[in-house]
N, C-alpha and C positions, 0 to 999 in steps of 0.2 A: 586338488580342490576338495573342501572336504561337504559334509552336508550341511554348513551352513553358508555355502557360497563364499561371495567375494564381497558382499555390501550387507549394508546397516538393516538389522530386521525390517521388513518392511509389515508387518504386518503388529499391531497392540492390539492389547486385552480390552483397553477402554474407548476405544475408539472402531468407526466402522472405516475411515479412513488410514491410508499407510502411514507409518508411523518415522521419525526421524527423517522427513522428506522437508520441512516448512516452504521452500520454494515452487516443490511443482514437478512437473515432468516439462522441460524443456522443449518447447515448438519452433521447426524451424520450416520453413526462413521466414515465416509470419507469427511473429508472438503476439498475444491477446493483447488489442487496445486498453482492456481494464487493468492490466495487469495480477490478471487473476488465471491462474494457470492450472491445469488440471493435477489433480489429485493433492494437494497442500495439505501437509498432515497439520492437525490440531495445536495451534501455536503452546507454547510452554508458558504459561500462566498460574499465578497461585494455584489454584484448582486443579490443574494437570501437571505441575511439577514436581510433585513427589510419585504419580502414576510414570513419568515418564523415570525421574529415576530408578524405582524397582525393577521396571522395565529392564533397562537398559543393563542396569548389575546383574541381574536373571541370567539376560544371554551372555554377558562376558563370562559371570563362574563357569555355564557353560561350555564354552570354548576354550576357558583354559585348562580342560581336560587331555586339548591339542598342545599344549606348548609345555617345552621341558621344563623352564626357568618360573621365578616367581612374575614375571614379566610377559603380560598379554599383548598382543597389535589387534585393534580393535579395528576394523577398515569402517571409517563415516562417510557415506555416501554410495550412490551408484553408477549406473549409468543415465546421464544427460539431468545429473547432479551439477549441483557449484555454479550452475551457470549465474544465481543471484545470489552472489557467498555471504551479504551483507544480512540478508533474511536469516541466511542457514546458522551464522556466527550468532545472532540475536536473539535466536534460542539455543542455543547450542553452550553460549557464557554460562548463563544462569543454569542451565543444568547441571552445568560443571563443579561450577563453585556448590551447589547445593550438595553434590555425592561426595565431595573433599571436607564441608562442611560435617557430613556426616559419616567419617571415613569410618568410627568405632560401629555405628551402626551396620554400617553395608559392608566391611571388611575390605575394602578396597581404597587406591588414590587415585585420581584419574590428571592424564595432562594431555594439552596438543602436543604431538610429536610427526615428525619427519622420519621416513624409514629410516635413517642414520642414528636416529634418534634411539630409535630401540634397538637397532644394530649396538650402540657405544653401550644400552642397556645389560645388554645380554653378555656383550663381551665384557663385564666388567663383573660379571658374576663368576669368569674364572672355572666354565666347567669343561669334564671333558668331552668333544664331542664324536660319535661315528661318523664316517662319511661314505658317499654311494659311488666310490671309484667314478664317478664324474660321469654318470648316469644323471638324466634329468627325470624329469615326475612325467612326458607325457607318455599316453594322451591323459586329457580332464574327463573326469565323468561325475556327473552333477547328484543323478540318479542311475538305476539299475539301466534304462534304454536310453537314459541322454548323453550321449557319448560326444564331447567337443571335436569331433575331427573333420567336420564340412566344410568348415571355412579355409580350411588349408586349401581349396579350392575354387570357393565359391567368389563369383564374379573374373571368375580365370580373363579376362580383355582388361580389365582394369589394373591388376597382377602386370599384366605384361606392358602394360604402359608406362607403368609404376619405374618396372625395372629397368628400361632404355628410357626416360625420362632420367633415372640417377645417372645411367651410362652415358650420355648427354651431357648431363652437369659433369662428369668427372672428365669428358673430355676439353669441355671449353673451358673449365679453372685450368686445366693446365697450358693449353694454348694460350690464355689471356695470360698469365702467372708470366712464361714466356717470351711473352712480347712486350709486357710492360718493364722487366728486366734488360731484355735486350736492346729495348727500343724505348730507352725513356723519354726522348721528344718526339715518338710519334703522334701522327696528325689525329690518331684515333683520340676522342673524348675518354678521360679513363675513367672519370667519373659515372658519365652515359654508361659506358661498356659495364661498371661494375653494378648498374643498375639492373642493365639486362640478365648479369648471370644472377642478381637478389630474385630477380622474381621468378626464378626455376628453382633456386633456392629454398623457398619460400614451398613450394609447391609440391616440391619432393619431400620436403620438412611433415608440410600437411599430412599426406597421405600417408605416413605411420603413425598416423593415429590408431588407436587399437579398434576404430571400427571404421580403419580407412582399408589398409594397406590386406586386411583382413577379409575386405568383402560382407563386410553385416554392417554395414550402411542402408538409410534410403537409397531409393534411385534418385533423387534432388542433390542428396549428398554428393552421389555418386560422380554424377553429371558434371556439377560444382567441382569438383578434384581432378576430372577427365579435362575441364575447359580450363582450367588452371595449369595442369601439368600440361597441354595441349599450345597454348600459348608462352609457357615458360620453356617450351622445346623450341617455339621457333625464335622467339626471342634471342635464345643462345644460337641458334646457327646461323642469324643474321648474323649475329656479333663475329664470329668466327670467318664468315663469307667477307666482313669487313677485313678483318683481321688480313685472311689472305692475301687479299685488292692492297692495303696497306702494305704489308712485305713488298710482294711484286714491284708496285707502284711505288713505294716508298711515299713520295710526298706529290706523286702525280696521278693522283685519280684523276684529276680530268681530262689528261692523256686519253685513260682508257675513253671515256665517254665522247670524247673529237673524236678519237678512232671510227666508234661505230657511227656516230653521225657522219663521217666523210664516207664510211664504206655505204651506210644508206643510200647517200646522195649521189655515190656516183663516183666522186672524188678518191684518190688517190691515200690510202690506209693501210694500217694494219690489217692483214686477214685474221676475223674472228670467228671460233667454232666451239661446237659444243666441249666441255672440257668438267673431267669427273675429279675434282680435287680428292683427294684419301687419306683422312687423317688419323695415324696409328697412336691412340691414346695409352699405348701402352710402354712401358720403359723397356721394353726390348723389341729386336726386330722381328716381323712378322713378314710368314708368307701366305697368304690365302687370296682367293678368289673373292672380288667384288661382281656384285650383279647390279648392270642397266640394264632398265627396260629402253628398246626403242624399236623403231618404226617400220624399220628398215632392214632386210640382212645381207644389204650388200654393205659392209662396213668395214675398216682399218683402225686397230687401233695404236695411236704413237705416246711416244712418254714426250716428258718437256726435252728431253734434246734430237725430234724426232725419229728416233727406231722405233722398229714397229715391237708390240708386244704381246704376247700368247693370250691368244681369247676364240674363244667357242659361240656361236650364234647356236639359238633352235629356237623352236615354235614355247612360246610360255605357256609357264606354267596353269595360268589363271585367267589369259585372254587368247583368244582366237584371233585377235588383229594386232597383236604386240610380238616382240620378241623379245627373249631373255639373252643379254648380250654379258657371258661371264670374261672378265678380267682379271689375270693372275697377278699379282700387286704381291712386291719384295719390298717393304719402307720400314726405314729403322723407327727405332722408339723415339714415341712425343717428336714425328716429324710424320711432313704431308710428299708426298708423291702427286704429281699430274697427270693424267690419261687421256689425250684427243681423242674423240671418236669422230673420225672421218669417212662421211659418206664416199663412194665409189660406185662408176659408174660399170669396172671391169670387174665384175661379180668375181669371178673365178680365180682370177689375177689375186685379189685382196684377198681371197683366203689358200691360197695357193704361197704367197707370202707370211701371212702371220696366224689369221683367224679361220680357225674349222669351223666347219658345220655338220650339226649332230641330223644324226637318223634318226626314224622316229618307227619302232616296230610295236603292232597294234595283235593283242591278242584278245581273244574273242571271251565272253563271259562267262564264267565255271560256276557250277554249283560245291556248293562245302559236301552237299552230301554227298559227293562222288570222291570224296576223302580216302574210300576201301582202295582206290585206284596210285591214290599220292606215291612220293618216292620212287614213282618207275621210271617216269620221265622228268626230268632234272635238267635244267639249261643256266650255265653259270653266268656272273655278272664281275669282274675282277679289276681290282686294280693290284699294284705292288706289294700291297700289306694283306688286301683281304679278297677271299671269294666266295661269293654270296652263291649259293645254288638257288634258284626259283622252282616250283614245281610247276609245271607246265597243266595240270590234272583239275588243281584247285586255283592259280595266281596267288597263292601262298609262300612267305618264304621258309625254305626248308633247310639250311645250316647256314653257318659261317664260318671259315674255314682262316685263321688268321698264319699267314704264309711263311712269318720266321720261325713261328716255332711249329710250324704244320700239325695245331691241332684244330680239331673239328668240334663244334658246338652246332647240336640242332636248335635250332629257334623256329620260331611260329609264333606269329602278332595276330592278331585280333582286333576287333573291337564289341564291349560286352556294354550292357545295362545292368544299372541294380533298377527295380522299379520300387518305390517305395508309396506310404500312404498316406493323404491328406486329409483324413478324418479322423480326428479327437478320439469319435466314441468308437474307432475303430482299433484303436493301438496308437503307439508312439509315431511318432512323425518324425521330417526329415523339414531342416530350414536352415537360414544360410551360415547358423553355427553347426547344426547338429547333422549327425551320419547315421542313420537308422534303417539301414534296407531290409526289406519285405523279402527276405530269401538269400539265394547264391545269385550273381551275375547271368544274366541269358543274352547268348548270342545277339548282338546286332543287327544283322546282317543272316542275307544265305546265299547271296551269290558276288564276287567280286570280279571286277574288270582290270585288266592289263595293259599299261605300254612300256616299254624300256626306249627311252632316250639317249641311244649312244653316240660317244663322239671321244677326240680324242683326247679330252684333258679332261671332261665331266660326262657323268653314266648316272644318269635318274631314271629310278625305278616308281611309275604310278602306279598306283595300286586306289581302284574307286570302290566303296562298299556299298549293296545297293540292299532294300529290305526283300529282293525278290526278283524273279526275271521279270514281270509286267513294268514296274514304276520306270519311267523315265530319269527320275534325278537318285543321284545318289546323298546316301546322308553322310558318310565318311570316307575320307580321304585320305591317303598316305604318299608321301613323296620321299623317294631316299636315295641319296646323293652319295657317290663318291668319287673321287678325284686322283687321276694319273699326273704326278707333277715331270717336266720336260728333265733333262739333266740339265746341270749348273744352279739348282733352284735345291733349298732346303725347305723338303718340304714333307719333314719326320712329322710334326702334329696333323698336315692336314691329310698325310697319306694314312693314318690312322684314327680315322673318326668317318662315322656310316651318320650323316648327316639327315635328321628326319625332320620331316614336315608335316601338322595333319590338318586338314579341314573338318571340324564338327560341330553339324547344328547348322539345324536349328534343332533342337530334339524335343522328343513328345513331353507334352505335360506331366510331370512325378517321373522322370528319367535322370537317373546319374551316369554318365559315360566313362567309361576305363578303357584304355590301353593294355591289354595280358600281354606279358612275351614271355611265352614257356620254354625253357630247355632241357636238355638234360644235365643239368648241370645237379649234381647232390647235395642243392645249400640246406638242405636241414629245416627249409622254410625259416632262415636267419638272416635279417636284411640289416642294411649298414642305410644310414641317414643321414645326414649332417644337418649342424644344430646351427641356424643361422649364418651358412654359408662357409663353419670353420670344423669345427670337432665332429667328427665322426662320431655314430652310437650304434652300438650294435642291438638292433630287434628283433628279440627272440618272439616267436610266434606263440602263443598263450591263448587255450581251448576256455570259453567263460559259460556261466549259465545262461546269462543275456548278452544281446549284441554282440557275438563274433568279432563278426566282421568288420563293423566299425573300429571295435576297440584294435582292432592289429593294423590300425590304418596312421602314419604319421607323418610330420610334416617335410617333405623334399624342399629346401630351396634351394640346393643347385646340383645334389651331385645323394647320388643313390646307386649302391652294386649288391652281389648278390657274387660267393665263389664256392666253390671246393675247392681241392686239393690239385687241384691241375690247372683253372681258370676263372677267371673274374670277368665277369660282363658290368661294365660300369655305364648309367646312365649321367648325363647333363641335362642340368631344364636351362633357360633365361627366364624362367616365372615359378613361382610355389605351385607347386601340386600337393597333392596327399598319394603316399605312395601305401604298396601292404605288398607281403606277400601269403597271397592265403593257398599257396601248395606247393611242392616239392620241387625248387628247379624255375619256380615262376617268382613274374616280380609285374605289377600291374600299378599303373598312375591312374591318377584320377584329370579328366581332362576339361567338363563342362558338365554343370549341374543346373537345372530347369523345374524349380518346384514351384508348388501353390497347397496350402493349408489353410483351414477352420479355423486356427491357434488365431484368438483374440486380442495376445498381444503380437504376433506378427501381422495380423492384420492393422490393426490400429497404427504401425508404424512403416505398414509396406513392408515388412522384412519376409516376405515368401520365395523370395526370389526366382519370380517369375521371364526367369533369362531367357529372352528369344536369339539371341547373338549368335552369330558363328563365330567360333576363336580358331584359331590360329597359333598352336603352341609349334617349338620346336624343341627335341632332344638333341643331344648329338651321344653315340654307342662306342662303347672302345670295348673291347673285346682283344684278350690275350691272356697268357703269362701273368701273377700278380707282380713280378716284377719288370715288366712294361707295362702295364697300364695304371703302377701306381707313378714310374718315370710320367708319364704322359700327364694322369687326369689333375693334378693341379695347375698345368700350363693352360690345360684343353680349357678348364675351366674359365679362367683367366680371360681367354680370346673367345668363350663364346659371353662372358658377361662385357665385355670392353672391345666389341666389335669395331673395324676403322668405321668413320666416320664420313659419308661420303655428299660433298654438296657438290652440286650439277649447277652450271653456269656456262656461260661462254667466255673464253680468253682469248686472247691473241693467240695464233700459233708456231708464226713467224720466227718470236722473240723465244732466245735462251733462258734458262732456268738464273736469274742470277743467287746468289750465294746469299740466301736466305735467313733470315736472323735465324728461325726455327730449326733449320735443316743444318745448322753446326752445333757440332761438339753439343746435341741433348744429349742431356743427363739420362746415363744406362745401368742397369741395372744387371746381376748375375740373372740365370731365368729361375732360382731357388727363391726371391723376394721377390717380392712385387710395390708399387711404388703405386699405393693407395691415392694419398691426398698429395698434391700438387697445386697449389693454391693462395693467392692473397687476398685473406679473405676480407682486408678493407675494413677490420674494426677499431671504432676508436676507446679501446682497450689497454686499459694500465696491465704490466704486469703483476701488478699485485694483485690478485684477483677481490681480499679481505677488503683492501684499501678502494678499490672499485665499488665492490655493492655498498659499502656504506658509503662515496660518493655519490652513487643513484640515489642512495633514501633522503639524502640531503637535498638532491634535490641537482649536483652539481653534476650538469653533463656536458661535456664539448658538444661544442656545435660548428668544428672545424670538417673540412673536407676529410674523405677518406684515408687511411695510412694506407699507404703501398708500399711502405718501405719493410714489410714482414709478410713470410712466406710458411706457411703451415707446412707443412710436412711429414708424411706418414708412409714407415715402409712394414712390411708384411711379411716373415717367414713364411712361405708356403707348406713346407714341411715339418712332422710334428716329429720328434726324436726317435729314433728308430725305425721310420718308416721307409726311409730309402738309404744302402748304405753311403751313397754320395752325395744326395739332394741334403738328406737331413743333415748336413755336417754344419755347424754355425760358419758364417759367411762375416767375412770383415770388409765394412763401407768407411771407406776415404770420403765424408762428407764433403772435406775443399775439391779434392777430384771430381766428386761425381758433382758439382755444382759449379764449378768452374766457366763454366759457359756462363751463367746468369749475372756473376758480379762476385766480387770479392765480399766473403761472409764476414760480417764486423762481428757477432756473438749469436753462441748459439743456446736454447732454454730449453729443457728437455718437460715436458707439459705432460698435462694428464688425456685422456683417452679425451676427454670434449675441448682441447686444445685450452682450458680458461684457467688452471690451478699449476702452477710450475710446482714439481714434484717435489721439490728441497722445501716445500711448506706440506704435502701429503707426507703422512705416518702410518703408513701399513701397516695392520692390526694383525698379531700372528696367533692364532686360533689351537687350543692345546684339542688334537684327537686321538680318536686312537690307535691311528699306524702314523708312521713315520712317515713325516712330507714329503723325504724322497723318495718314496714309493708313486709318489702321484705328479711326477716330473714328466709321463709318459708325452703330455700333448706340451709339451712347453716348447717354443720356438727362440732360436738364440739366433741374435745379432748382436756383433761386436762392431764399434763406431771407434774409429781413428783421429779423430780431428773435433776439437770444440773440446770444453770443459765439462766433455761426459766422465763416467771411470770407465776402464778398461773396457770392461765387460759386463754385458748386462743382461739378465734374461728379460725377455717381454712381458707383461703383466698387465693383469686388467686395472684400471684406478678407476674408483667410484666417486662420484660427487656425495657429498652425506647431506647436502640439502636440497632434498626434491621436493617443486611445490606440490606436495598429497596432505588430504586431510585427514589426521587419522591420530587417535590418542593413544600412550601407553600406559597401561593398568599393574600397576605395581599391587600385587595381593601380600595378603600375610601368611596365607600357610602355601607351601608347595604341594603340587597338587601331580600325582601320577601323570606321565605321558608318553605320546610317541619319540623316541629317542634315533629315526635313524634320520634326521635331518640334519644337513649338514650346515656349516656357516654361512655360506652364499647361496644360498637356492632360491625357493617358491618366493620370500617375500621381497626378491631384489627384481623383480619382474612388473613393480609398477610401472605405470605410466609418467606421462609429462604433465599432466593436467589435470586439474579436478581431483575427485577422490581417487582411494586405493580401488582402483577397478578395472588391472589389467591382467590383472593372473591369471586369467584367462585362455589370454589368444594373442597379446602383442607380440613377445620380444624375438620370434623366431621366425619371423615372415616378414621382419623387417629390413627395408632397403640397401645394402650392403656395404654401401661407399660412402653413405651422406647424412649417417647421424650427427656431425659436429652441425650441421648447418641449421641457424634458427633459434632451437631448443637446445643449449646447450648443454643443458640437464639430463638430456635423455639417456637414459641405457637402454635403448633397445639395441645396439648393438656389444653391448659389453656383461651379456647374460651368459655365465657358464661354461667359459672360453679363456683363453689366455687371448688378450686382444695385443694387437701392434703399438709402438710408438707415436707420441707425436713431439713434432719439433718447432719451435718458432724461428724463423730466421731472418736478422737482419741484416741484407745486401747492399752493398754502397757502388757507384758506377763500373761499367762493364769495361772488361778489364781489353 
């Protein structure tokens, strides 16, 4: 980002008003009855259009100091821009036309253009370019203290809403996908059902907005996207809970319903009990522990052909009159398992039988400063892969010890504050973009409370953080799990993941919250991040004049490590944080941020983020070998963003399992791909995509019911070429095989990354630099497809749409003007948005939603920035075979 931002000067010579605004600053959710909107720059009229042209060429020569080519991108507009385009184009024409009019005078041309626009620009000038080994530009920094890196956390409950609101949609496209395949005269409505999954859709769409999914929203906003993706979550597990009732039932739901009326009444029924359905949205089979809460701990648990199956009662996590009832659940890919949980009245019998009950050892409160004492007394906490030492001195953890390759790593978790300041004339401030802390982090905490939760198949370690021996409550929490799997159960990923949970917050007024985990480990303070869920970057830690610490802070969304030369500690989130490491051996997230500031435009717009909220994040830890835990962390990854899916209801328990449309022959995958999009997304969609938009401007749209007869399809190399010698090997899919269950494939269309351009119309533009392209193969993922009128082989590749609606002119000048040359061809300016002006450079396209860009906004690349992205496929199915 350079110093002149991301948007249209806002400020002119001849005017006291902002300048290239004419509509206003956008008020929501109540716009002025006048239609008179704050801040309306000075319409363009005889009298000011020639002030606004000098203007305007002034700051383009300007800026193109920044660009190689004779070719400027001018971005028009800003934020909470465009919302009245009719206004903004109505002066916007006539300036136009006047600077083209006068091109010998002002030395420039000016046109509308579309980022493809200047993309097809530049590319046709033929020059050669460097590139930055696939390095991205963050973080942003605006000025010397305004460092973009807050929002990578800011509103962290929303974040995590966000992310199992997509896990949600990505479950129930594929269930529905499923069942409408399988079962094309089911009773279910498919129209209804495709309604319900539109409006999660819809929701998840929303919130990657670049001031959704971001957290620099109002709180109105805010609220608005929370009650949206809140109701588009249940929406979809109705549908799904339907779904189930339908399988089972087939065409007798009102079976089930006479059932429980006769068992009411008295009458002779089915016996009905609580029953925990489990739906593994994932294309492979999975073993992990599901958690009910209930009531009771005298309980049994049976699967749908009554045996009983392994599960653990103890005292919960989070209520004193509840219990955490864990369930160990084996169910293959994109199919559901059933779980009875049956009360019992012979306590001892039922878990004597199937289900343990955990112990609960209570340790009394330590102060840190008796730290001089730590490491003497040491009590371990172990399962199969790993052994946690605790220090008995401080209730600190003090190593982890991972058991096949018997190496030891010390650790030590915390929790710190940055305290920062909310007054103007006092220095730079901290708000829900910016990261400005007042100093080094300081201690949270000075004394911590102890329990370990033992049992035979789960061992949770509490850990309460208090500000002091007096306070009664504490402000931070840590829970950490780990799990002994029975024999006959594979259970390689979940015997190695140290599963954490924290409670934080509500915190004090101008407090940012981190997570530290220091070890010995000799990373150089060089951290690894992944850029939107895919590519790796390595962050080197970099000493500044201002802001430190902000600037070494970047964006996690799902997966962040830290090694030497003997081990790797890799963390997982299911929501964005901002990570850093600011020392030797350490690697620290950022968890919840609670500000308030003077700043008159965050006041004006509520943007202080004045968060009282307790969040609720969770990591999961792999620790080992770099060659086990790079085997692991893309699986791991995988199962903590596409967790099963569990709805609680009651069923019969009497009746056998029959043979489920779902639970045959789904479609599987190796565990080196992953099987992203699973979907009919019900568009009524020509495949011409040319031929389509210019039937919309005509005017010409179906207005026929849904197609079902096409299935999206998207799979994912998990491994990037040379990173595992097995994983990363390219992997060849039998399309008819692996879909075979759903119906026999009539043709298949290999699409661009938003599912709407069939590829044999894109023409990938090949860029002359200056090393050779095969040098920069390192992250490329290969899949090879057997079936359909693909070719052979193909590597995966990102495909951009080259018309995104942004409003934004390209400036063809007459002389070339010096510049910075280490920009490569896809970078900083392919990071717009979907909407409005160019005003995403910012803070979108790496915090965004991971599974669910096609849906909505077709246009969007927020997930196709800087990456080699996956396939997609269209597919037409004709009856099940």
């Amino acid at each position: 980002m350079d110093q002149y931002s991301y948007c249209t000067p806002s400020h002119v010579p001849f005017s006291n008003r902002s300048g290239f605004y004419w509509n206003g600053i956008a008020l929501f959710p109540n716009p002025p009855e006048d239609g008179v909107y704050p801040n309306m720059s000075v319409p363009v009229t005889d009298a000011s259009l020639s002030l606004y042209a000098q203007t305007m060429v002034a700051n383009i020569k300007e800026r193109a100091a920044w660009f190689r080519t004779q070719d400027v991108l001018w971005p028009w507009g800003c934020d909470k821009q465009f919302f009245n385009s009719s206004v903004q184009f109505a002066n916007m024409d006539p300036l136009l036309a006047y600077i083209n009019n006068h091109s010998e005078e002002f030395g420039v041309t000016v046109e509308y253009a579309t980022v493809g626009d200047y993309f097809h620009a530049i590319h046709d000038r033929d020059v050669t370019w460097s590139i930055r080994n696939q390095q991205d530009f963050l973080p942003y920094s605006t000025e010397p203290f305004q460092t973009w890196t807050g929002f990578y956390t800011s509103r962290s409950s929303l974040k995590g809403i966000a992310r199992r609101a997509s896990s949600c949609l990505y479950a129930g496209e594929s269930m529905f996908a499923q069942y409408v395949l399988k079962n094309p005269r089911g009773p279910l409505s498919k129209p209804e059902s495709l309604e319900q999954l539109q409006k999660l859709r819809w929701a998840v769409s929303e919130v990657q907005h670049h001031d959704g999914i971001t957290g620099t929203e109002s709180p109105k906003v805010r609220d608005m996207y929370v009650d949206n993706l809140m109701e588009g979550m249940l929406a979809v597990k109705k549908l799904m809970a339907s779904i189930i009732l339908d399988v089972f039932w087939a065409e007798k739901k009102e079976e089930l319903q006479a059932g429980v009326s006769d068992r009411d009444s008295g009458k002779q029924g089915s016996e009905v009990g609580p029953c925990a359905v489990v739906y593994n949205p994932l294309a492979w089979t999975v073993t992990t522990f599901v958690t009910v809460t209930v009531h009771s701990p005298g309980v049994m648990v049976l699967d749908e052909s009554g045996h009983p199956v392994p599960a653990q009662i103890q005292n919960s996590t989070y209520s004193q009159s509840t219990y955490d009832l864990y369930i160990l659940a084996t169910i293959e890919g994109l199919s559901y398992r059933r779980y009875y949980i049956k009360t019992t009245g012979k306590f001892e019998e039922a878990h004597q039988e199937s289900t343990s009950i955990a112990r609960v050892f209570q340790f009394g409160r330590k102060s840190k400063k008796s730290s001089h004492y730590s490491g003497k007394r040491l009590f371990p906490v172990t399962n199969e892969c790993y052994s946690i030492l605790m220090d008995r001195d401080t209730n600190l953890m003090h190593s982890i010890t991972e058991r096949e390759s018997n190496q030891t790593v010390q650790v030590t978790q915390q929790f710190l504050e940055y305290k920062v300041n909310a007054d103007l004339e006092h220095g730079p401030i901290s708000d829900n973009y910016l990261f400005t802390p007042d100093g080094s982090a300081v201690q949270a905490s000075d004394v911590v409370g102890l329990e370990i939760v033992a049992g035979k198949l789960v061992t949770e370690i509490r850990q309460y953080f208090y500000r002091n021996f007096t306070v009664k409550d504490y402000t931070y929490a840590a829970y950490s799990r780990i799990y002994s799997i029975p024999k006959g159960y594979d259970g390689k990923l979940l015997c190695h993941r140290i599963e954490q949970e924290y409670r934080v917050g509500p915190l004090d007024l101008n407090r940012e919250a981190v997570l530290r985990t220091s070890t010995d480990l000799n990373s150089g303070q060089v951290l690894y991040t992944d850029n939107n869920g895919y590519q790796m970057q390595r962050r080197t830690y970099r000493a500044y004049v201002n802001n430190t610490v902000a600037r070494n802070y970047y964006p996690m969304v799902q997966t962040a490590f830290m090694e030497d030369n003997r081990s790797r500690l890799v963390l997982l989130s299911e929501r964005s944080h901002g990570v850093s490491s600011q020392g030797n051996g350490q690697i620290e997230v950022m968890l919840h941020r609670r500000l308030w500031n003077n700043f008159e435009w965050d006041l004006n717009y509520n943007l202080t983020l004045n968060d009282t909220s307790v969040v609720r994040p969770t990591l999961w830890l792999l620790l080992g070998p770099k060659p086990v835990t790079t085997a692991l962390y893309q699986m791991s990854r995988m199962a903590l963003e596409h967790r099963p899916v569990v709805i609680f209801g009651e069923l019969p328990i009497n009746n056998q399992m029959p043979p489920g449309y779902l639970q045959k022959d789904a479609p599987t995958l190796p565990s080196s791909l992953h099987l992203q999009i699973l979907s009919i997304p019900g568009w009524q969609y020509g495949c011409n995509h040319t031929e389509h938009l210019q039937n919309l401007q005509k005017g010409h749209r179906k207005e026929s019911g849904p197609d079902l007869s096409r299935v999206l399809l998207r799979i994912c190399h998990l491994y990037e070429v040379g990173e595992d010698p097995d994983l990363s090997q390219p992997v060849a899919v039998n399309l008819k095989s692996l879909l075979q269950s759903l119906g026999t494939v009539a043709s298949v269309e290999e699409r661009s990354l938003t599912g709407t351009w069939d590829v044999k119309d894109l023409n990938r533009w090949r860029w002359k630099t200056a090393k050779l392209e095969s040098q920069g193969l390192r992250n490329h993922r290969f899949i090879h497809f057997l079936s359909g009128p693909l070719r052979p082989s193909r590597t995966s590749g990102t495909y951009f749409a080259s018309r995104l609606p942004i409003y934004c002119s390209t400036v063809h000048r007459v002389s070339c003007c010096p510049a910075w040359t280490s920009l490569g061809p896809l970078t900083t300016p392919t990071l717009c948005s979907w909407t409005g002006p160019q005003h995403s450079l910012k803070r979108a396209s790496f915090l965004g939603l991971l599974d669910s860009s096609c849906y909505v906004f077709p246009f969007s690349l927020l997930n196709s920035i800087l990456f080699p992205s996956p396939l997609y496929f269209f597919f037409w199915l004709s009856g099940v075979k």
